[in-house]
DRENZAGU-245121 format. One record per residue: x, z, y of N, C-alpha, C in turn; residue in one letter. Coordinates in steps of 0.2 Angstrom, whole numbers. Atoms other than C-alpha are relative to their C-alpha. Layout:
% DRENZAGU-245121
BADREN   n.east    n.up   n.north   ca.east   ca.up   ca.north   c.east    c.up   c.north   code
BADREN        X       Z         Y         X       Z          Y        X       Z         Y      a
...
% end
This chain:
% DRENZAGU-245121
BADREN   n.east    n.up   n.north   ca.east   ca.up   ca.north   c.east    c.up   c.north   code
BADREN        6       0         4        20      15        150        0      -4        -6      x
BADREN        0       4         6        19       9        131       -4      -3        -2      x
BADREN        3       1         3        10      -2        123        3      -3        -8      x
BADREN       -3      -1         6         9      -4        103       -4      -4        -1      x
BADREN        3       7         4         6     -20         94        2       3        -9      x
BADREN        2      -5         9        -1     -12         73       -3      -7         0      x
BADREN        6       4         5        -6     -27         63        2       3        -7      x
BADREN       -1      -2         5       -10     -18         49       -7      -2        -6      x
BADREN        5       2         4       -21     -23         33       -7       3        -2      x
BADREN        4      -3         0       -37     -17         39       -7      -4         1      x
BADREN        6       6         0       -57     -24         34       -3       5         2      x
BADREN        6      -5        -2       -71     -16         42       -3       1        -4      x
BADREN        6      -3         5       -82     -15         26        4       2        -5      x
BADREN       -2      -5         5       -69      -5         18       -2       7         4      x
BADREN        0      -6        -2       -72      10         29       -6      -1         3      x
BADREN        6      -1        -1       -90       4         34       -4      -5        -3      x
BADREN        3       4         4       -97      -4         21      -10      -3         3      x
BADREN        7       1        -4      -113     -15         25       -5       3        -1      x
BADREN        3      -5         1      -125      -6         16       -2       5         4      x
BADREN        1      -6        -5      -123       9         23        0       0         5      x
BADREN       -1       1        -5      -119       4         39       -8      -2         3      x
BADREN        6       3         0      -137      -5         40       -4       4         2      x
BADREN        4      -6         1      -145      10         34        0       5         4      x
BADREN       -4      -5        -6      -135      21         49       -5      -2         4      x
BADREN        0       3        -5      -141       9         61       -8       0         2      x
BADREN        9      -3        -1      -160      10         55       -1       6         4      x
BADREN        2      -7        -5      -161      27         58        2       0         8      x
BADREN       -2      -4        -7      -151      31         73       -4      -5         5      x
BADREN        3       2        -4      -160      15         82       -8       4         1      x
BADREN        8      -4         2      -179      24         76        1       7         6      x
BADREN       -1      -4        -2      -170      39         84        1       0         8      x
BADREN       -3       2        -8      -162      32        102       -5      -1         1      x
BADREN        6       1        -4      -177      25        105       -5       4         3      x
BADREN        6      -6        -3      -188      42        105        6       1         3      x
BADREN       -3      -3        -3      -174      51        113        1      -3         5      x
BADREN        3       2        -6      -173      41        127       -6      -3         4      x
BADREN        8       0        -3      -192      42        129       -2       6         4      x
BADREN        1      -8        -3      -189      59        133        5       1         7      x
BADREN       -2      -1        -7      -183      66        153        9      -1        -1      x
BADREN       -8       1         2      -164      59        152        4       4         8      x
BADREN       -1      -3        -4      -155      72        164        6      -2         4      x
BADREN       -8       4        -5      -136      61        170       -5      -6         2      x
BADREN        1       6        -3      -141      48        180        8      -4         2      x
BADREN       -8       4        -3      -125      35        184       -1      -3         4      x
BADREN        0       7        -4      -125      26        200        4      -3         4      x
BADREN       -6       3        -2      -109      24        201        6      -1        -5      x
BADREN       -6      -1         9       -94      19        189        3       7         1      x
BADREN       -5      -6         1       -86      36        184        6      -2         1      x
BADREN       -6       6         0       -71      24        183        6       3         8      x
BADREN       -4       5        -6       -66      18        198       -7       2         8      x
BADREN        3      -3        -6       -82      24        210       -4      -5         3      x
BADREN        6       7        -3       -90       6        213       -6      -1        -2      x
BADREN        7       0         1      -107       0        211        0      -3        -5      x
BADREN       -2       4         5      -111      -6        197       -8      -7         0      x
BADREN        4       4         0      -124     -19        191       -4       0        -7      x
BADREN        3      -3         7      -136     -20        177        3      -7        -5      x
BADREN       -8       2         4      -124     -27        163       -8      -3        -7      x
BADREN        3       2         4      -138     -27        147       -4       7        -5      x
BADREN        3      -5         3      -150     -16        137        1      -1       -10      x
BADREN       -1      -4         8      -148      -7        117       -4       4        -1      x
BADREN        5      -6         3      -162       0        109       -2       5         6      x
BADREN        5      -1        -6      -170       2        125        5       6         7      x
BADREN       -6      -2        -6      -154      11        135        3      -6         2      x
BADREN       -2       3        -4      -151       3        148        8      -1         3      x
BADREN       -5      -4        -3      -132       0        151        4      -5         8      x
BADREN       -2       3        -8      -122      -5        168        7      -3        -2      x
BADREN       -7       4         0      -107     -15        172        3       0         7      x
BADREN       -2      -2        -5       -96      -9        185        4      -6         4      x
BADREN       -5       6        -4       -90     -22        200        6       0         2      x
BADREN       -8       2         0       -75     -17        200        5      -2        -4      x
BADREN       -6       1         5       -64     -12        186       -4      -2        -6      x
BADREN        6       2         6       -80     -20        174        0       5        -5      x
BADREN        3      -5         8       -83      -3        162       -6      -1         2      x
BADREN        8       0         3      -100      -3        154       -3       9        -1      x
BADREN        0      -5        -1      -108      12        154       -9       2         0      x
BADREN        6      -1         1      -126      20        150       -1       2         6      x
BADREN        2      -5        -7      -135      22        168       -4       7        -2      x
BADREN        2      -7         2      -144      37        161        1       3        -6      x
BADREN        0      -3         8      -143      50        147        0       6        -1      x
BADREN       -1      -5         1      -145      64        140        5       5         3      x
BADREN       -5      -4        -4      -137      79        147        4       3        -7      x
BADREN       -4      -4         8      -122      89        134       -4       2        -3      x
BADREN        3      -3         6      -132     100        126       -5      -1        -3      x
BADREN        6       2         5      -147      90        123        3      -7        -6      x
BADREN       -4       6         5      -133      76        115        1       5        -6      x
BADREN       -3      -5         6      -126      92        106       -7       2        -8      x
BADREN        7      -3         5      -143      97         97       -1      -7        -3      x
BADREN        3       4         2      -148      79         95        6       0        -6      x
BADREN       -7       0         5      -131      76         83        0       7        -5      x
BADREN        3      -5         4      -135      92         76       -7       0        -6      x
BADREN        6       2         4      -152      88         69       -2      -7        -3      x
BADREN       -1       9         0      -150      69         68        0      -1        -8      x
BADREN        0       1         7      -155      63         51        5      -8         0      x
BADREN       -5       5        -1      -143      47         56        6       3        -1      x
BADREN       -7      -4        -2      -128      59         60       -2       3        -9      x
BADREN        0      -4         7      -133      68         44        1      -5        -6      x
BADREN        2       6         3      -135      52         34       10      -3         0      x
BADREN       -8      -1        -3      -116      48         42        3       3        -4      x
BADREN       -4      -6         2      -109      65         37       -1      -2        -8      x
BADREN        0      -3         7      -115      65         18        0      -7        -3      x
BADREN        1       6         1      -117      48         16        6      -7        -2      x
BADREN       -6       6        -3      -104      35         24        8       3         0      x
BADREN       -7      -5        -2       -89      50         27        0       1        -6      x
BADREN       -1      -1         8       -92      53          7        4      -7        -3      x
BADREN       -1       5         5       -92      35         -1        6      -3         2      x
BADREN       -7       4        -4       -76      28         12        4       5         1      x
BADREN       -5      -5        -2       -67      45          9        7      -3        -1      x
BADREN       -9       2         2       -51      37          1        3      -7         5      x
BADREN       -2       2        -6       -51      23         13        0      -1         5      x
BADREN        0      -3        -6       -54      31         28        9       5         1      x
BADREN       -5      -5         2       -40      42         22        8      -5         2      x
BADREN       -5       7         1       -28      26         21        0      -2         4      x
BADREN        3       5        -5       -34      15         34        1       4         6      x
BADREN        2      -6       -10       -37      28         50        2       8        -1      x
BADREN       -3      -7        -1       -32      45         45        9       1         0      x
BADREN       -5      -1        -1       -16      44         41        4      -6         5      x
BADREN       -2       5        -8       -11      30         55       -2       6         2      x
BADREN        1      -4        -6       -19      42         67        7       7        -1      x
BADREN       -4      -7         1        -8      58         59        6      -3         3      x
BADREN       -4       0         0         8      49         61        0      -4         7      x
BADREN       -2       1        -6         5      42         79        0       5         4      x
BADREN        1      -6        -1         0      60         83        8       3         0      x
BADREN       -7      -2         0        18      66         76        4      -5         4      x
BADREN       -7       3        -4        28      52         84       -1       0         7      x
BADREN        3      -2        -9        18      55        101        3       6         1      x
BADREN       -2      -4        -3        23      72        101        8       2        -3      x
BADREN       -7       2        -1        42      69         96        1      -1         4      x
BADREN       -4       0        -5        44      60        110       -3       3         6      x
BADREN        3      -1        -9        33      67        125        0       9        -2      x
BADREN        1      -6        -2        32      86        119        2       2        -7      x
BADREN       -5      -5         8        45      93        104       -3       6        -4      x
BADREN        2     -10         2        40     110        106       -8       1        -1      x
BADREN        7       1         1        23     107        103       -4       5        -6      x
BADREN       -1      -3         5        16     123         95       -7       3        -2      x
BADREN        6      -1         2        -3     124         98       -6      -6         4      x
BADREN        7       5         0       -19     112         98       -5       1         1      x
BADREN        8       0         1       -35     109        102       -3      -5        -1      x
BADREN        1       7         3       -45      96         94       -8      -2         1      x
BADREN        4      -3        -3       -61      90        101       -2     -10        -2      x
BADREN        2       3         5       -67      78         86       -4       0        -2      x
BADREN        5      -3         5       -83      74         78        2      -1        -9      x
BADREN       -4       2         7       -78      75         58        6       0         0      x
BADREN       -8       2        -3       -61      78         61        3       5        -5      x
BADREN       -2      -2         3       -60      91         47        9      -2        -4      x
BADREN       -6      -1         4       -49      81         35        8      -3         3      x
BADREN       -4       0        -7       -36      73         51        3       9         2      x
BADREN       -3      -6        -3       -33      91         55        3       5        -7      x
BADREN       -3      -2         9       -30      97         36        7      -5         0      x
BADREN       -4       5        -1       -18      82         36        6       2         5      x
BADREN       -5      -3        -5        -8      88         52        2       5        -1      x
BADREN       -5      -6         0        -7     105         48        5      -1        -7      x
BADREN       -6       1         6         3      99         32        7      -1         3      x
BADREN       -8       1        -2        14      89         42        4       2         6      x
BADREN       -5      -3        -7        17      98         56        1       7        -1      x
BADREN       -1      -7         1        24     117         51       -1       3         3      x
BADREN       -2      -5        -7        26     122         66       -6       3         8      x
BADREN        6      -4        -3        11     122         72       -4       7        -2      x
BADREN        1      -8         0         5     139         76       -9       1        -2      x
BADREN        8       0         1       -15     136         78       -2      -6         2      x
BADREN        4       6        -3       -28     121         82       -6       3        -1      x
BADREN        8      -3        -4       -44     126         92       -6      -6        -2      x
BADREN        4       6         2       -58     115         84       -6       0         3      x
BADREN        5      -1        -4       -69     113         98       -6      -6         0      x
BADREN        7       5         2       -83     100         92       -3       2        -5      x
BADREN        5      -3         1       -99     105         87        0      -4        -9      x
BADREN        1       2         7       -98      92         70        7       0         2      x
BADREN       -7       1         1       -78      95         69       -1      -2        -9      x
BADREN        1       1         7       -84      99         51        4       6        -4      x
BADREN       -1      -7         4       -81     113         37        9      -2        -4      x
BADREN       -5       1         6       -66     117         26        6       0         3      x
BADREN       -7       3        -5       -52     118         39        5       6        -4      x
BADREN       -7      -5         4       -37     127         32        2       6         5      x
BADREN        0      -8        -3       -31     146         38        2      -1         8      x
BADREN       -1       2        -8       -23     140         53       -2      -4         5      x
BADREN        7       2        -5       -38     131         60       -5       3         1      x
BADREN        3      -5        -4       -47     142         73       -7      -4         1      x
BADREN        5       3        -2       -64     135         73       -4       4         7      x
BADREN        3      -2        -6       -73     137         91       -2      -5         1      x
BADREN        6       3        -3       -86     126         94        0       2         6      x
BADREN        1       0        -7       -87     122        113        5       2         4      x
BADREN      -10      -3        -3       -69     129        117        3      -5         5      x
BADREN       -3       4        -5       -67     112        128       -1       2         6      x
BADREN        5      -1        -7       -80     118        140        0       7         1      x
BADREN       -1      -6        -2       -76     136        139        4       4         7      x
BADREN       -2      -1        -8       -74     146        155        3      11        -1      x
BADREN       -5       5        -3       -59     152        156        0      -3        -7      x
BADREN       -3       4         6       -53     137        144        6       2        -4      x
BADREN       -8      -1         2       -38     139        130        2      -2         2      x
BADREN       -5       6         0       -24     133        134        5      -1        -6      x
BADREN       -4       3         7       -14     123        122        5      -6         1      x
BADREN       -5       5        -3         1     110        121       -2      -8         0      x
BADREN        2       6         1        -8      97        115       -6      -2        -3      x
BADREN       11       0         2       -29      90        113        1      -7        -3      x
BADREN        4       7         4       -34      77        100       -7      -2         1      x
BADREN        7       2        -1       -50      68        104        0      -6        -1      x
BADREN        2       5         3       -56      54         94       -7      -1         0      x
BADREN        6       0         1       -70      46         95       -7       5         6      x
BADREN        2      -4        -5       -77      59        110       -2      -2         4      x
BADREN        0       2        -7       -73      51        126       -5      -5        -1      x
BADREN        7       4         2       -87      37        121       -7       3         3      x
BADREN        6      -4         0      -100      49        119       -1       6         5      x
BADREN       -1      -5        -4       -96      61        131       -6       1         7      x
BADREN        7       0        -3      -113      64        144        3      -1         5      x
BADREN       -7       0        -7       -99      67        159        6       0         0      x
BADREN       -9       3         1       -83      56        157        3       5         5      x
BADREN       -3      -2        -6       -78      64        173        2       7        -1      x
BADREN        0      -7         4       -81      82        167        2       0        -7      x
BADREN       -5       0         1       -73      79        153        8       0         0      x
BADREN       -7       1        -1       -56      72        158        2       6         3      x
BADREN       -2      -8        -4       -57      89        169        0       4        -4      x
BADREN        0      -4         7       -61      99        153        7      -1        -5      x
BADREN       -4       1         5       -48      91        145        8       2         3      x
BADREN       -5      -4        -8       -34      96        161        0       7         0      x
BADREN        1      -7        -2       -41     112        161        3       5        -8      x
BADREN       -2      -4         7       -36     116        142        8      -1        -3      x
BADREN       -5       4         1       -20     107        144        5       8         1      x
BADREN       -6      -1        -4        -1     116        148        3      -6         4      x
BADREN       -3       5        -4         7     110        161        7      -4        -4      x
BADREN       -3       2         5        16      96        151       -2      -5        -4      x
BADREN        6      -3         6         4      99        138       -2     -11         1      x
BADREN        3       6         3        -1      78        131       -9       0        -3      x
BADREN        9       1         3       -21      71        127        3      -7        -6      x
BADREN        2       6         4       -22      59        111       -8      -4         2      x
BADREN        7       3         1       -38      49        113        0      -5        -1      x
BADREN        4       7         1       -47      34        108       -6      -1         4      x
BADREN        4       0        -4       -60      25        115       -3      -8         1      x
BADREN        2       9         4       -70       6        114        1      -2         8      x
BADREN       -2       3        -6       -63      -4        127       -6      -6         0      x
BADREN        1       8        -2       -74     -16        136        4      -5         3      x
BADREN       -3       4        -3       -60     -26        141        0      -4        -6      x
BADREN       -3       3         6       -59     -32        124       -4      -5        -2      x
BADREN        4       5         1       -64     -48        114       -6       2        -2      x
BADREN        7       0         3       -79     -41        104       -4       2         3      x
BADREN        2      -3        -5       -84     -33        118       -4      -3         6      x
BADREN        0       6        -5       -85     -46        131       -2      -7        -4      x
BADREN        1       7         1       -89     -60        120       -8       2        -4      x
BADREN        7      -1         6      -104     -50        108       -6       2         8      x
BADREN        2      -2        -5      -110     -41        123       -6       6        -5      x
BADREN        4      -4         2      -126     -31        117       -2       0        -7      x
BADREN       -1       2         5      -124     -38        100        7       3        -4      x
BADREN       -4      -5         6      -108     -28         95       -2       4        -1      x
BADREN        3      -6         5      -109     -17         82        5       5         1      x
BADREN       -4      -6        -1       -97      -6         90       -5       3         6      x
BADREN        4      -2        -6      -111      -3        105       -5       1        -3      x
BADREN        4      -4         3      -120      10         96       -2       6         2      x
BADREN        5      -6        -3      -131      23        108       -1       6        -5      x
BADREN       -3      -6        -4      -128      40        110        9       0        -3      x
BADREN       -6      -2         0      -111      38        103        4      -6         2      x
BADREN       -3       4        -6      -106      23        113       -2      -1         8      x
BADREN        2       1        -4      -110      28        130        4      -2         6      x
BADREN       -4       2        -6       -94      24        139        2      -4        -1      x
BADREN       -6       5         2       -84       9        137        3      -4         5      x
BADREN       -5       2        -5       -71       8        149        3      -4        -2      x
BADREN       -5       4         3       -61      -5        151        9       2         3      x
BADREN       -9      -1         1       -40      -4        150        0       3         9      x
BADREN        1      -2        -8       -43      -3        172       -5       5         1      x
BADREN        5      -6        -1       -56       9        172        4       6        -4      x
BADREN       -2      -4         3       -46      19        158        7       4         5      x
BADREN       -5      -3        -4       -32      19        170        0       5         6      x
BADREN        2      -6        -3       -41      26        185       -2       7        -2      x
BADREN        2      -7         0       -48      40        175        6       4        -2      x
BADREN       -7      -1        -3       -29      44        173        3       1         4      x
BADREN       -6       5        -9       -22      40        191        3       6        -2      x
BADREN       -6      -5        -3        -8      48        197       -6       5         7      x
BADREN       -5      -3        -1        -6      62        205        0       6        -8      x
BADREN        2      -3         3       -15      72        191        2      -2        -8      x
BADREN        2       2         7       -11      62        174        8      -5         1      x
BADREN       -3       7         1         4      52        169       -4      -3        -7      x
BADREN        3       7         6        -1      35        154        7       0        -2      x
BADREN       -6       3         6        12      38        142        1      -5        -5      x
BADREN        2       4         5         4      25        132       -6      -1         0      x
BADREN        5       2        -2       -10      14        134       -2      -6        -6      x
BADREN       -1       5         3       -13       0        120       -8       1        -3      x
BADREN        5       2         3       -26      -8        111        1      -3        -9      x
BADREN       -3      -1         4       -20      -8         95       -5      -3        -7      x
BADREN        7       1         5       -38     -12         84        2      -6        -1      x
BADREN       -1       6         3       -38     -25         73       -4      -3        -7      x
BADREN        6       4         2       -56     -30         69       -4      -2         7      x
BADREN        5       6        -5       -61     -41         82       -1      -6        -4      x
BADREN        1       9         6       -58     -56         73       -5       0        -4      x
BADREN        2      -2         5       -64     -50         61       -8       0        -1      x
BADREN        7      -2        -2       -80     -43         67       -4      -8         5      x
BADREN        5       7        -4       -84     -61         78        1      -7        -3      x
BADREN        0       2         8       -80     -69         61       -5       0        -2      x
BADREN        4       0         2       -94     -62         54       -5      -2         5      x
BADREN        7       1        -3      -104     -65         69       -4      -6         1      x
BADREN        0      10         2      -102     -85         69       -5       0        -8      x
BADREN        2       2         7      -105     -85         52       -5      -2         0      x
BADREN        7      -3         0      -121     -76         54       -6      -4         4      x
BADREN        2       3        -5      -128     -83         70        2      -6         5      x
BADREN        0       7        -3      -129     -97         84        9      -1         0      x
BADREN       -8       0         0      -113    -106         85        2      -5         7      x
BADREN        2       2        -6      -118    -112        104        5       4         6      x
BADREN        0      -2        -6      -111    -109        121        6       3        -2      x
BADREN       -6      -4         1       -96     -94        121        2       1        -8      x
BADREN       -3      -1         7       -95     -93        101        2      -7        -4      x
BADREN       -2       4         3       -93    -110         98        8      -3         0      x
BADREN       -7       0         1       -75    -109        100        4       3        -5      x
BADREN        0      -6         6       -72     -95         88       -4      -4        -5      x
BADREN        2       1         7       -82    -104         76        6      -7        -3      x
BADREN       -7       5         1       -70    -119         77        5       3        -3      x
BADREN       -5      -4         3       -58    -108         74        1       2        -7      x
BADREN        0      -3         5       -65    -101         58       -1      -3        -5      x
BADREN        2       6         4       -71    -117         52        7      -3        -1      x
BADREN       -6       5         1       -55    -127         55        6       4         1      x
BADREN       -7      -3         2       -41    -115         55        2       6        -2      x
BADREN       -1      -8         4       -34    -102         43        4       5         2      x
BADREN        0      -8        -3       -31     -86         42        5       2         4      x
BADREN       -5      -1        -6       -14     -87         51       -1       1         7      x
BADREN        4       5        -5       -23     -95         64       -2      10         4      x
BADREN        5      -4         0       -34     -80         64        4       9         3      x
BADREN       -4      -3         1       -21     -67         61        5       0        10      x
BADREN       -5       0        -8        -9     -72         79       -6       1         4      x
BADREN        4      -2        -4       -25     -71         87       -2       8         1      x
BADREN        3      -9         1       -30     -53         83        8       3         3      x
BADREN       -6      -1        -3       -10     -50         87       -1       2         8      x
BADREN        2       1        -9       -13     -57        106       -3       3         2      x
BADREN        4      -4        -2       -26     -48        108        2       7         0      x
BADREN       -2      -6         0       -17     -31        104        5       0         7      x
BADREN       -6      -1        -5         0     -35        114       -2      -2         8      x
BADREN        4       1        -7       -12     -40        129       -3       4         2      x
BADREN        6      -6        -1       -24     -24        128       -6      -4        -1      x
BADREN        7       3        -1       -39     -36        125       -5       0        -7      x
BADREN        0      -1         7       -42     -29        107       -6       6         2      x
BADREN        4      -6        -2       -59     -16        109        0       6        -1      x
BADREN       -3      -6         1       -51      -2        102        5       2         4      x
BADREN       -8      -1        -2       -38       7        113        0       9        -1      x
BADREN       -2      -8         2       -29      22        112        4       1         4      x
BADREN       -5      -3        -7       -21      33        126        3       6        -1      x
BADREN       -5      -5        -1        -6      45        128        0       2         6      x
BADREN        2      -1        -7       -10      55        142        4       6         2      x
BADREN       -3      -9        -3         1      71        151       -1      -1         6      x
BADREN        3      -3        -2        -4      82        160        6       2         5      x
BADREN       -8       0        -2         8      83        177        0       9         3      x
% end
């Protein structure tokens, strides 16, 4: 199993500028809040993960989330069921504000920064784990211009099934748009599923990862991302990261939790890494900003009295250990 250490030249307020980011955060709080006022249909009372009990971990804008005693993934104890997440993201003046707003003004560095790294881990993943690899299904919110990008550099692909409800408009000819195509009964099948950004938000981890097995060939590889709580900003911000953002942070497994929903006999982990490289960064600004007492008084030391090198081998460590809050998995399907 691989892990992949990327330090690459990446600021969080180039592709989420603070402004904007604020004004997301306004809304969709004003938003979470009523929506989890209304009958929340998942209840969780056990990690999806790993199966152990959990404990109550910390509350976000009045969701409540959990922390499992075994493999410690965090985890919304209740929530919306699919199709009422689907509708909400559908009518969401947050999600809408998002889409026209934030995925407009950070097009060229989004483009730079995160689209085309993802394009080319997507090509050297399926290099090496699945050659012949000649159709997709892609099960992303906004993933438009990512799959525009792919069908360029990949010829040979035959189709990709766009099976998320905000995949986004404007796909090119050999993008088969199908809303819901994950969960479809019976499912495509295909050589290979991109899902970014999904497994987070997904109402039933568990019913996904089976949704995502069921659309597979046998062989057949899953890309995904996914915010790890094993990681620093994660474990050190706690309720306070700005990556634990209700309805679209409801899962955050950590490196052990990612693994059991993997196990053998069902899934080999061609790749498992944490590869993100705005922690630092992000618990930078959080010193800066706030108390410098207790767990961040270390990290402000650091910021205060030693430079950016300092700063830079840390955010490394954190990669080639998995302790980075970002990870990404190469998954086959046995």
């Amino acid at each position: 199993m691989k892990t992949i250490v990327s330090m690459q030249d990446l600021r969080e307020l180039e592709i989420k500028p603070s402004d904007l980011l604020a004004e997301y955060r306004r809304l969709l709080e004003s938003e979470v809040r009523e929506l989890w006022k209304s009958k929340l249909s998942v209840k969780i009372d056990r990690c999806p993960a790993c199966g152990c009990k959990p404990a109550e971990a910390f509350e976000k804008w009045g969701v409540a989330y959990s922390r499992c005693s075994g493999c410690s993934s965090i985890f919304a104890a209740a929530r919306p069921g699919e199709e009422s997440l689907g509708r909400f993201y559908s009518t969401s003046p947050a999600a809408g504000f998002w889409r026209k707003k934030v995925l407009h003004e950070t097009e060229s560095a989004r483009l730079e920064k995160l689209l085309v790294p993802r394009c080319e881990w997507i090509l050297d993943g399926l290099s090496e784990y699945f050659p012949g690899a000649v159709t997709a299904l892609d099960h992303t919110p906004f993933s438009a211009p990512l799959l525009k990008l792919l069908a360029e550099q990949l010829p040979s692909l035959e189709a990709c099934i766009s099976a998320h409800p905000l995949s986004g408009d404007g796909l090119q000819a050999r993008i088969i748009p199908s809303p819901g195509a994950l969960y479809a009964k019976p499912p495509p099948k295909v050589d290979f599923i991109t899902a970014f950004d999904a497994f987070d938000r997904a109402a039933d981890p568990g019913k996904f990862v089976t949704a995502i097995g069921n659309c597979l060939n046998p062989g057949g590889i899953a890309f995904l991302t996914a915010t790890s709580a094993s990681g620093l900003e994660v474990q050190l911000l706690g309720s306070h990261s700005p990556s634990i953002l209700p309805p679209d942070r409801l899962n955050l497994f950590s490196i052990e939790g990612l693994e059991a929903m993997f196990a053998e006999p069902q899934w080999e982990i061609c790749e498992i890494s944490t590869p993100g490289m705005l922690d630092v960064e992000i618990v930078k600004r959080h010193v800066k900003e706030g108390d410098f007492t207790g767990s961040t008084a270390f990290f402000h030391y650091l910021i205060q009295s030693r430079g950016p090198e300092c700063l830079e081998a840390l955010q490394e460590f954190l990669q080639a250990n998995r302790l980075s809050s970002f990870a990404r998995l190469i998954v086959r399907k046995k």
